[in-house]
C-alpha positions in Angstrom: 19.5 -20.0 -31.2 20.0 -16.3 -30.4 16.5 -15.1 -31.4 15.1 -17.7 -29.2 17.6 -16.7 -25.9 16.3 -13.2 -27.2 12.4 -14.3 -27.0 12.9 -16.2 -24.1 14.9 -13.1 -21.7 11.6 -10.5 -23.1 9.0 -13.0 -21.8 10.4 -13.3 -18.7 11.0 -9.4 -18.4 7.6 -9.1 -19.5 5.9 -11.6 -17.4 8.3 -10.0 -14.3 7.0 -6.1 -14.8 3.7 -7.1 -15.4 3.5 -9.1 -11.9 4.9 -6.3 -10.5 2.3 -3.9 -11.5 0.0 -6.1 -9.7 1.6 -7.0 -6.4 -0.3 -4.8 -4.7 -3.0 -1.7 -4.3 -0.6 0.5 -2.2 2.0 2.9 -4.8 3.3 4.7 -1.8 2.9 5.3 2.2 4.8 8.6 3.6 4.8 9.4 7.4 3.3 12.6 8.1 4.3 13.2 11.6 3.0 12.5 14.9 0.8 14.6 17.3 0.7 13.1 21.0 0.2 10.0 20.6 -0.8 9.4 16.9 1.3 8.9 14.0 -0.4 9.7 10.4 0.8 8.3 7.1 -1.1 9.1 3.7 -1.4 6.2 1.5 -1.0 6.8 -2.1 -2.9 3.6 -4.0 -2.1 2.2 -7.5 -5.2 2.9 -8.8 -5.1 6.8 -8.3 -7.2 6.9 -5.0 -5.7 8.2 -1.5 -5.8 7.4 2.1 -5.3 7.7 5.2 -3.4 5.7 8.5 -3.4 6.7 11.3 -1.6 4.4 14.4 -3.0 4.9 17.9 -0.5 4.6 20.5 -2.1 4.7 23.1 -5.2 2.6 22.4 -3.2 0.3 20.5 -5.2 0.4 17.7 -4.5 0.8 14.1 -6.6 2.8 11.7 -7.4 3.1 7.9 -10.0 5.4 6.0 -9.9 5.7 2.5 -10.5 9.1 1.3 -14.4 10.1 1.7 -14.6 6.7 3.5 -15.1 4.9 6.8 -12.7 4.8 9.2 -11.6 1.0 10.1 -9.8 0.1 12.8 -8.0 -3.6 14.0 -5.5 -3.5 16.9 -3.9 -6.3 14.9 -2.9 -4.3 11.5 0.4 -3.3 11.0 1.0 -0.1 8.5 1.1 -1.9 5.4 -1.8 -3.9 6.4 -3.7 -1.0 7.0 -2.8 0.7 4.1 -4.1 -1.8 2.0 -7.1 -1.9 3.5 -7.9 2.2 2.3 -6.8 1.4 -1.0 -9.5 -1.4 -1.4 
C-alpha cells in the first residue's frame, strides 16, 4: 500500500514539473526603465533566445522584437502578451 501512495505522489510531482517546464516560452521579463514616454522590458525566453518590449505611451501601442528580428506592434497586447510574442 505504501509503495503504491509512494508511486502515485512521484507521478503526480512528475507530471506537475514537467507541465510547468512547458507553460510557456517566456523564463523572465525585467523592466529596464523608461525614457519619455516608453518603458522597455528585456524578455528572457525558455529556450535561450532574448527579446525585447517596448510599451508606447503615447501612441498606445505595444511592441515586441525578438532579438535580430522584426519589430511587431498591437495596441491590444499587454506585457506578457507581448513578450511571448519575441520569444516565438
Amino acid at each position: 500500500m505504501r509503495t503504491i501512495f509512494l508511486a502515485a505522489m512521484l507521478s503526480a510531482v512528475a507530471a506537475l514539473l514537467s507541465t510547468q517546464a512547458y507553460a510557456g516560452p517566456v523564463k523572465r521579463v525585467v523592466p529596464q526603465g523608461k525614457d519619455g514616454d516608453y518603458y522597455y522590458y528585456q524578455v528572457k525566453c525558455t529556450n535561450g533566445t532574448e527579446g525585447s518590449v517596448v510599451i508606447q505611451e503615447k501612441e498606445k501601442n505595444v511592441c515586441a522584437q525578438a532579438f535580430g528580428g522584426e519589430r511587431v506592434c498591437n495596441a491590444a497586447w499587454n506585457v506578457q502578451k507581448a513578450a511571448e510574442n519575441a520569444c516565438r
